[in-house]
N, C-alpha and C positions, 0 to 999 in steps of 0.2 A: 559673376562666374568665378566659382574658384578654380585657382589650376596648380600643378605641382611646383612647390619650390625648391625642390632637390637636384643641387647640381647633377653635369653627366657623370664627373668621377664621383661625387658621393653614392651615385645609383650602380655606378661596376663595379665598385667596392660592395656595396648592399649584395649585388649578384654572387659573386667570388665567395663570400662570404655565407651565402646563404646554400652553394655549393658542397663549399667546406663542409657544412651542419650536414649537405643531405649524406655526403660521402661517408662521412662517420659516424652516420645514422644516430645523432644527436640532435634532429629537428625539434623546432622549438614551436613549432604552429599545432597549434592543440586542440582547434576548434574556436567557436563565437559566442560570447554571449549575445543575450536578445536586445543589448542597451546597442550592442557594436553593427547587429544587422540595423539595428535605428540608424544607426552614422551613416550606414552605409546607405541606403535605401535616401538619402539625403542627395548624395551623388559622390562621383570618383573621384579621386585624387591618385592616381597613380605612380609611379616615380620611376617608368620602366617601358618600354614599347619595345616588344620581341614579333618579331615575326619568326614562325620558326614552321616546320614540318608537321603533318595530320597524326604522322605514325602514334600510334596508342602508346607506347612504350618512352615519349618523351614528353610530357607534359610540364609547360616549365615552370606552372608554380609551384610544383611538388621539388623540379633537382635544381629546384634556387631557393627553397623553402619559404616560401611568397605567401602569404595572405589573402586574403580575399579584398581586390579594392588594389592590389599593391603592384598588379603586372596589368598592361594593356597586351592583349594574345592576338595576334592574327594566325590562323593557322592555315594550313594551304600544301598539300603536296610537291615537296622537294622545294619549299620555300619559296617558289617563286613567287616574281613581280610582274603585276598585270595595272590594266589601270584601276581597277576595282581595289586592290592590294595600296596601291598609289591614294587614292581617296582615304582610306582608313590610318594611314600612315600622317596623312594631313591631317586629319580629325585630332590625331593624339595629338599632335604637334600644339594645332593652331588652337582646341578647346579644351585637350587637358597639360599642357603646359609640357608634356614630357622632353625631356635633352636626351637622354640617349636610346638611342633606338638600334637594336642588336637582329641582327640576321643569325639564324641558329641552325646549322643543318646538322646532321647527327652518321655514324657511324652504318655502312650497311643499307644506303637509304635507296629504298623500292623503285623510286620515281629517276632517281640518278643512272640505277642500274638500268631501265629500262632506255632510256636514252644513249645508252653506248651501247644497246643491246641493237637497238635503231643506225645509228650512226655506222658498228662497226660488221656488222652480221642484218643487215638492210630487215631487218625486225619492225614488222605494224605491229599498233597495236588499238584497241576499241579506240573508235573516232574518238570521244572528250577525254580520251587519255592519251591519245598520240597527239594533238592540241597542247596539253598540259608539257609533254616530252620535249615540244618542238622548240618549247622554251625554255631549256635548259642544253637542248645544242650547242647553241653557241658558246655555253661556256665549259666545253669539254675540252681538254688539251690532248695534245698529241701526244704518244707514247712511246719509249724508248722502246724496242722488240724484246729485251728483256724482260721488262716489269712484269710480273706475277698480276694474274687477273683480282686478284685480291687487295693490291697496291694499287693497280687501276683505279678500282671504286672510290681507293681511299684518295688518291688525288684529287677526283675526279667532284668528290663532295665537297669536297676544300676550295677548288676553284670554281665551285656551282655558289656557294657561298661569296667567295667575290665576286662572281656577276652579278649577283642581287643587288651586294653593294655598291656596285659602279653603277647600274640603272639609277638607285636610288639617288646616287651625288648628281647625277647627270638630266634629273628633274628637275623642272625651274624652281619649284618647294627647296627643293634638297641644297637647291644651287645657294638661295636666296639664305635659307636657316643657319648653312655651313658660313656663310658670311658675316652672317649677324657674331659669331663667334661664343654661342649656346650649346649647340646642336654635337653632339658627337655621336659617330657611327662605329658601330664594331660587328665585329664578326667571330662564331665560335664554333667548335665541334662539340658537341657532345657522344662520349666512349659508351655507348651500352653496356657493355661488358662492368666496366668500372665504376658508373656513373658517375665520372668526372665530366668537369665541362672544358675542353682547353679553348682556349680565347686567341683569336692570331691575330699574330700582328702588323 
């Protein structure tokens, strides 16, 4: 079984990077030849494990300018982590080699909003979408009376993104990998508007 041999920083380097290209609309991914679908069709080698958001508007091997074969994608509304999400996360890990693994939520995001919509204004919403909401509760912070509802959101997916993160560490996989001293975790926004990715830290 092959599996990836790209350190975690040589792959957030690769991300940053491939940012950069989409940002200045200098992308370098051009398509396949039919020798490259043969490689691929061989099996994956990835160098990248995102779990990020469904929203259409972020797909993230277009604003990392990724290849086909070169990102492992879990996609999932407002990012969250379930154990199904859990399972596929092991998969990259344990069969295709990947070190780092990025949680990505994005700017504006539908699933976030609806969950302070719940939280703060006792807002239902369809059963398998108030399900999805409930999990991201917890990771809503509390607000100064000040803050603009607009500032809100924007906290609000910042710290929904580190809860993903801490579930993540807080697995005995996660526990176990982090120890090995391979495994790096990160976390990022991605700006619609600008389509930059910022990375936190």
């Amino acid at each position: 079984m092959e599996v990836s041999n790209v350190s975690a920083g040589e792959a957030l380097r690769r991300l940053i990077a491939g940012n950069e290209s989409f940002v200045s609309g200098q992308m370098s991914f051009s398509g396949l030849r039919k020798e490259s679908l043969l490689d691929l069709a061989a099996g994956q080698r990835p160098f990248a494990t995102i779990l990020g958001c469904s929203d259409s508007r972020v797909p993230p091997e277009l604003i990392f300018d990724a290849g086909l074969g070169d990102l492992f994608v879990i996609r999932v509304a407002g990012n969250v982590f379930s154990p199904d999400i859990a399972a596929s996360l092991q998969y990259a890990g344990h069969h295709l080699g990947t070190r780092l693994f990025l949680v990505l939520g994005h700017e504006g995001c539908g699933a976030v909003s609806a969950a302070l919509h719940t939280r703060d204004q006792n807002e239902l919403h369809r059963s398998r979408i108030q399900l999805l909401v409930e999990k991201i509760l917890p990771a809503l912070p509390r607000f100064d009376p000040q803050v603009s509802p607009a500032m809100r959101l924007t906290q609000a997916v910042e710290a929904n993104v580190r809860w993903t993160l801490r579930q993540i560490v807080e697995t005995p996989e996660g526990r176990a990998r982090l120890a090995e001293g391979q495994l790096k975790l990160a976390g990022a926004i991605y700006e619609i508007e600008s389509g930059r990715v910022r990375f936190l830290s």
